[in-house]
Backbone as ProteinMPNN parsed JSONL, in Angstrom:
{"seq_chain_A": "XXXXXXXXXXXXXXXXXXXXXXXXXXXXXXXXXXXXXXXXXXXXXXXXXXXXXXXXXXXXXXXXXXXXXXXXXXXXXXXXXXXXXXXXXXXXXXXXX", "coords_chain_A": {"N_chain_A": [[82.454, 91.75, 0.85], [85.736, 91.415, 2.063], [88.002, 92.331, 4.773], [90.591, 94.037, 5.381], [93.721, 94.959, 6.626], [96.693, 96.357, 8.047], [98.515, 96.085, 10.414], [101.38, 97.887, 12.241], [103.703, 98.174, 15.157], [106.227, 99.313, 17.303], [108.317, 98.136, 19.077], [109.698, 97.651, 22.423], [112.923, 97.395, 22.937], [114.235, 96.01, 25.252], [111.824, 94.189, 25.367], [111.519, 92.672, 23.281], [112.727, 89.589, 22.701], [110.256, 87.983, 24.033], [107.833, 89.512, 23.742], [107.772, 88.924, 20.723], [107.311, 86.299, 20.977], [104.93, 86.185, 21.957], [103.411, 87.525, 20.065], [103.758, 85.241, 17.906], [101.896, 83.042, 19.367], [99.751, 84.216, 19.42], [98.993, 84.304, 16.63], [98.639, 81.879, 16.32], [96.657, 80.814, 17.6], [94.565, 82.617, 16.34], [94.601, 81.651, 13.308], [93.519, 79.533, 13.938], [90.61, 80.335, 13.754], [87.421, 80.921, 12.633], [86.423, 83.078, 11.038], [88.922, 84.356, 10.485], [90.69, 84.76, 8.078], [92.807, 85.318, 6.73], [96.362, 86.09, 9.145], [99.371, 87.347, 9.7], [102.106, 87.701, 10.809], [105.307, 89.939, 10.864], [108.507, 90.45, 11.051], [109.823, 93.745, 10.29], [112.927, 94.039, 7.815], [114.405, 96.176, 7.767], [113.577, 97.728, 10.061], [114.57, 96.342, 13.353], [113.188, 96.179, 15.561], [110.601, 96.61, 14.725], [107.186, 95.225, 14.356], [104.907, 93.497, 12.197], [101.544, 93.204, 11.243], [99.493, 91.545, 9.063], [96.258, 91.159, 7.848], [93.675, 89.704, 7.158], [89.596, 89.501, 6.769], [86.36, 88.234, 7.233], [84.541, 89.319, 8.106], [83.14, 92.508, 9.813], [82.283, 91.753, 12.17], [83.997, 89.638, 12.706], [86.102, 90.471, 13.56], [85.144, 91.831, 15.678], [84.483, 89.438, 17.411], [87.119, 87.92, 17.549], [88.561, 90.043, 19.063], [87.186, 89.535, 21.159], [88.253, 87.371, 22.389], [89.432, 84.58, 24.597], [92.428, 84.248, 25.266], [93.147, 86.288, 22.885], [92.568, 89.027, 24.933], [94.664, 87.768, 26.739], [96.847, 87.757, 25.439], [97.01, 90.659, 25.054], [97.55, 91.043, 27.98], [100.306, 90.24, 28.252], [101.748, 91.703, 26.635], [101.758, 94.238, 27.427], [102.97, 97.359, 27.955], [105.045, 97.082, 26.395], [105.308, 98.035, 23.476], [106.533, 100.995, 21.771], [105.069, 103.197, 21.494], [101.523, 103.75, 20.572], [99.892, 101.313, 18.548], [99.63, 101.084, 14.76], [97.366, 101.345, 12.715], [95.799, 100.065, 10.153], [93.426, 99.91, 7.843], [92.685, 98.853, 4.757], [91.997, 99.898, 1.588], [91.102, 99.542, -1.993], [92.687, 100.627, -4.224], [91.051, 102.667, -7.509], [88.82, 100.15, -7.059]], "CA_chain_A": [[83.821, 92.197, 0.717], [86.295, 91.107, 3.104], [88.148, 93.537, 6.107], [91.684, 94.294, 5.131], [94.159, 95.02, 7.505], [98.053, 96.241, 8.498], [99.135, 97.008, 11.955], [102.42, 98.133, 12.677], [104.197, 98.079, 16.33], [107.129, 99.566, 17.286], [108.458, 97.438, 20.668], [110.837, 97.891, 23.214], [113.935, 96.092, 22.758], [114.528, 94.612, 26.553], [111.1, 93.506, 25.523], [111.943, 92.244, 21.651], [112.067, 88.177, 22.861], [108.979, 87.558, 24.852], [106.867, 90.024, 22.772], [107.402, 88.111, 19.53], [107.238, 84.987, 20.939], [103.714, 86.449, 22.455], [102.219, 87.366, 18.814], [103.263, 84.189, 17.258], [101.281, 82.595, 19.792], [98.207, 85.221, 19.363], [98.629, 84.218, 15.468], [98.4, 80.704, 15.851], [95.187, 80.779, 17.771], [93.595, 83.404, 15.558], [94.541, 81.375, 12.053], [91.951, 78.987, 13.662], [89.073, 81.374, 13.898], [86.457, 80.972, 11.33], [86.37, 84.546, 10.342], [90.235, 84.867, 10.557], [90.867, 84.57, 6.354], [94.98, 85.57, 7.182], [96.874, 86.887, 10.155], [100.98, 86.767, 9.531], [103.205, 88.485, 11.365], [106.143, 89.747, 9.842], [109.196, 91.663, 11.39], [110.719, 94.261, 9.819], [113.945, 93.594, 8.16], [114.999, 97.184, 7.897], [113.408, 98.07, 11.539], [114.342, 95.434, 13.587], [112.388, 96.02, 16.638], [109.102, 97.035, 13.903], [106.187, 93.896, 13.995], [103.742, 94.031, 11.414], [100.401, 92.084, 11.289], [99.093, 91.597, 7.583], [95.261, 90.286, 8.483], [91.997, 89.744, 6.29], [88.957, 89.31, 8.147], [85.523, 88.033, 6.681], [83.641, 90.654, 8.015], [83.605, 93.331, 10.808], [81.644, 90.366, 13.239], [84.649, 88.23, 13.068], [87.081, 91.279, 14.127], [84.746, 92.018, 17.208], [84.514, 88.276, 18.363], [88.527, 88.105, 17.753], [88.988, 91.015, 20.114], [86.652, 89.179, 23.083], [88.656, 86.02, 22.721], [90.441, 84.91, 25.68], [93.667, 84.444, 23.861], [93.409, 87.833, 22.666], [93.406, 89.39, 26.13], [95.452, 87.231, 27.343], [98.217, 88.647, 24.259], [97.417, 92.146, 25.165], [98.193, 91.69, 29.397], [101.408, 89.669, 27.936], [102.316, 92.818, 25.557], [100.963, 95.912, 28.377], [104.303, 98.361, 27.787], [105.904, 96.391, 25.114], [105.288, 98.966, 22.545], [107.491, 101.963, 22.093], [103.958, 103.858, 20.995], [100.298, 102.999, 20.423], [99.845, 100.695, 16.862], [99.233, 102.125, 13.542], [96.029, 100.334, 12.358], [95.796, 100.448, 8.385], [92.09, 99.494, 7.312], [93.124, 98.848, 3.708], [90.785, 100.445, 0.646], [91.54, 99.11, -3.057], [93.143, 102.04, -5.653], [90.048, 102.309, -8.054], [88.288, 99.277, -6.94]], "C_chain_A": [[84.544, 92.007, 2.051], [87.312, 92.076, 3.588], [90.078, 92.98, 5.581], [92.657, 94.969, 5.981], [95.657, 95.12, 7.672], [98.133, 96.987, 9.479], [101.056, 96.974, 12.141], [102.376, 98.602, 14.125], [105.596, 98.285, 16.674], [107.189, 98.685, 18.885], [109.692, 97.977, 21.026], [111.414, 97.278, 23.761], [114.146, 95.333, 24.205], [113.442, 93.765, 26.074], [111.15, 92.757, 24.21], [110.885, 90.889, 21.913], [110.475, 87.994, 23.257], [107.747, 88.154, 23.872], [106.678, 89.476, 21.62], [107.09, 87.021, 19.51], [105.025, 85.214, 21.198], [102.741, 86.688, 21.275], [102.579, 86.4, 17.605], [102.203, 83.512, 17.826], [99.346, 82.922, 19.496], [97.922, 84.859, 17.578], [98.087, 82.67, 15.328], [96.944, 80.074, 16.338], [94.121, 81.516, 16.815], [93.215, 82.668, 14.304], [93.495, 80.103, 12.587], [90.429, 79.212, 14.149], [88.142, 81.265, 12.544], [86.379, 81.822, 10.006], [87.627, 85.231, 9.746], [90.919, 84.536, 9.122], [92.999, 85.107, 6.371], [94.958, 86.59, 8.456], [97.848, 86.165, 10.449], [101.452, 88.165, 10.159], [104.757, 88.672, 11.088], [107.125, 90.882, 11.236], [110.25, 92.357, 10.548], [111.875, 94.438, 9.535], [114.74, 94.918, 8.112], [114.834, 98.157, 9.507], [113.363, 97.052, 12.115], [113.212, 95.175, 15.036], [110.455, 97.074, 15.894], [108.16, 95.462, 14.017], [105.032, 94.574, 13.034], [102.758, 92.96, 11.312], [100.054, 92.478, 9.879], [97.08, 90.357, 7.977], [94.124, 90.484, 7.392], [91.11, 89.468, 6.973], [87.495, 88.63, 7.291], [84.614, 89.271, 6.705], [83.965, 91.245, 9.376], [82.881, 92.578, 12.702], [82.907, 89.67, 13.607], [86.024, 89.19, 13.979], [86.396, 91.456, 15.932], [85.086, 91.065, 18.355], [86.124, 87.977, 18.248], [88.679, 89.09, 19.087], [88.221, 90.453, 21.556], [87.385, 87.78, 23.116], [89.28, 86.135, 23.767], [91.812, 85.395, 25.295], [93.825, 85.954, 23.462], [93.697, 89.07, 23.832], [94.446, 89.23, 26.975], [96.971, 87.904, 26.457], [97.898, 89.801, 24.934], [97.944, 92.002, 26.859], [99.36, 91.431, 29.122], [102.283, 90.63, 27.587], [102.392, 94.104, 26.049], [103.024, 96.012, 28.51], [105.263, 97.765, 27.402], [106.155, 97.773, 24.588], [105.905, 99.878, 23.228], [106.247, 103.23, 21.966], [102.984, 102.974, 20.709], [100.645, 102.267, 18.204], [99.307, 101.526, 16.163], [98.438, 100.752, 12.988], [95.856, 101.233, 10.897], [94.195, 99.397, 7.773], [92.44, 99.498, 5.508], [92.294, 99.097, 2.716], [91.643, 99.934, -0.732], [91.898, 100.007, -4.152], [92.107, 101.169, -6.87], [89.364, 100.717, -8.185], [86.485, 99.511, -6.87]], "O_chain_A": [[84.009, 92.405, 3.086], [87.608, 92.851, 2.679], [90.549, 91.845, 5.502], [92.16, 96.089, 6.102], [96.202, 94.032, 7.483], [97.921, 98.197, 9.56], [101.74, 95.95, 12.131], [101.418, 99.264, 14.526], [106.314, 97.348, 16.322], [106.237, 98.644, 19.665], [110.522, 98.56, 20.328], [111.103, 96.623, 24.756], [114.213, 94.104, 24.229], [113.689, 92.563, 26.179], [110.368, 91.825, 24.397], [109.68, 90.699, 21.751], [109.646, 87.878, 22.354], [106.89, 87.439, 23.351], [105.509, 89.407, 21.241], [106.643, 86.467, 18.505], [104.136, 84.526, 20.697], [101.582, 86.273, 21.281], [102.011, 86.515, 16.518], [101.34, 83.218, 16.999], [98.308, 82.264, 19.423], [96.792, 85.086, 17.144], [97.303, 82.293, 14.457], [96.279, 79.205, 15.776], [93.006, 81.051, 16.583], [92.047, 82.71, 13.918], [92.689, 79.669, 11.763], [89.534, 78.546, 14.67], [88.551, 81.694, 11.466], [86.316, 81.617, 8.794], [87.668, 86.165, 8.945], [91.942, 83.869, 9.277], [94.058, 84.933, 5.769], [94.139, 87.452, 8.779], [97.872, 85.073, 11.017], [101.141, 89.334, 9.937], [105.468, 87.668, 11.076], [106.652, 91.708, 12.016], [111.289, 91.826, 10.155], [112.517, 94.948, 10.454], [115.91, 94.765, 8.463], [115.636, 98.973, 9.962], [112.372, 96.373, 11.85], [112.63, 94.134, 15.339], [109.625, 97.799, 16.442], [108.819, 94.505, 13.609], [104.483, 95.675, 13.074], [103.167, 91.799, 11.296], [100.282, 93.626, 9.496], [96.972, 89.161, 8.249], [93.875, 91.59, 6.911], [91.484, 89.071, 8.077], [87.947, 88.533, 6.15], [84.133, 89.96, 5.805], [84.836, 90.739, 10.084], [83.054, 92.914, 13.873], [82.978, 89.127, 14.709], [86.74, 88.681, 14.841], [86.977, 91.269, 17.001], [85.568, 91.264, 19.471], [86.44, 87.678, 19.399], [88.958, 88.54, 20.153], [88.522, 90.79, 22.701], [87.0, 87.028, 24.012], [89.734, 87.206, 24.17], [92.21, 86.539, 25.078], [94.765, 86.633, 23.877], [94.645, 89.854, 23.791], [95.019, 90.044, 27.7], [97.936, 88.426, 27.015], [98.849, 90.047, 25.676], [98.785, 92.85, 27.158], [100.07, 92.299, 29.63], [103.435, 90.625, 28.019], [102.918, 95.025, 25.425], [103.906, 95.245, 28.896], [106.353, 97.839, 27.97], [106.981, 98.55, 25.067], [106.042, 99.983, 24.447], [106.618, 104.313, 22.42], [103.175, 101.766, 20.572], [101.263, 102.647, 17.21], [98.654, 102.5, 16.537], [98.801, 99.58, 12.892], [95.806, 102.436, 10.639], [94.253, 98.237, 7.367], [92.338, 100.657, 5.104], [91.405, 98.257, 2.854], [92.867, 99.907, -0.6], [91.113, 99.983, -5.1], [92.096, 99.977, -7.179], [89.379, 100.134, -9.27], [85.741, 98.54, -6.729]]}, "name": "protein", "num_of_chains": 1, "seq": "XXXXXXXXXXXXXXXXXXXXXXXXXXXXXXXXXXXXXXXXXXXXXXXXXXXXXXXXXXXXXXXXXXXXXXXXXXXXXXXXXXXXXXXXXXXXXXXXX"}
């Protein structure tokens, strides 16, 4: 069963540009990860400074080795006091599945 996934990010608007440009970049390396089955980034059209990640994962292996990529650190020093607050991480479960 594959790793289901929504993060929401509230940012902070001086930082809007650079920050979105920073997790298209972090998406376009991830979509070629083995393990990386989706990861779209969407921004909220009713919050405009909201980002949301929509991600599937193969398994909880492919999330770990995602998080030691360079690329992936390299997005979070890019992003250090972007956010208006820490992310809301949504592990997604299936209504009677």
């Amino acid at each position: 069963m594959t790793i289901q996934i929504v993060v929401t990010f509230g940012l902070v608007p001086e930082r809007l540009e650079p920050t979105l440009a920073a997790f298209q970049e972090l998406a376009e390396h991830t979509r070629r990860e083995e393990g990386a089955l989706r990861f779209d980034v969407f921004r909220s059209q009713e919050e405009e400074h909201t980002v949301v990640l929509v991600e599937e994962w193969a398994d909880q292996a492919a999330i770990d080795l995602h998080m030691k990529e360079e690329y992936t650190r390299a997005f979070l020093g890019k992003v250090d006091g972007a956010f208006t607050d820490p992310a809301r991480v949504h592990r997604l479960v299936e209504i009677g599945g």
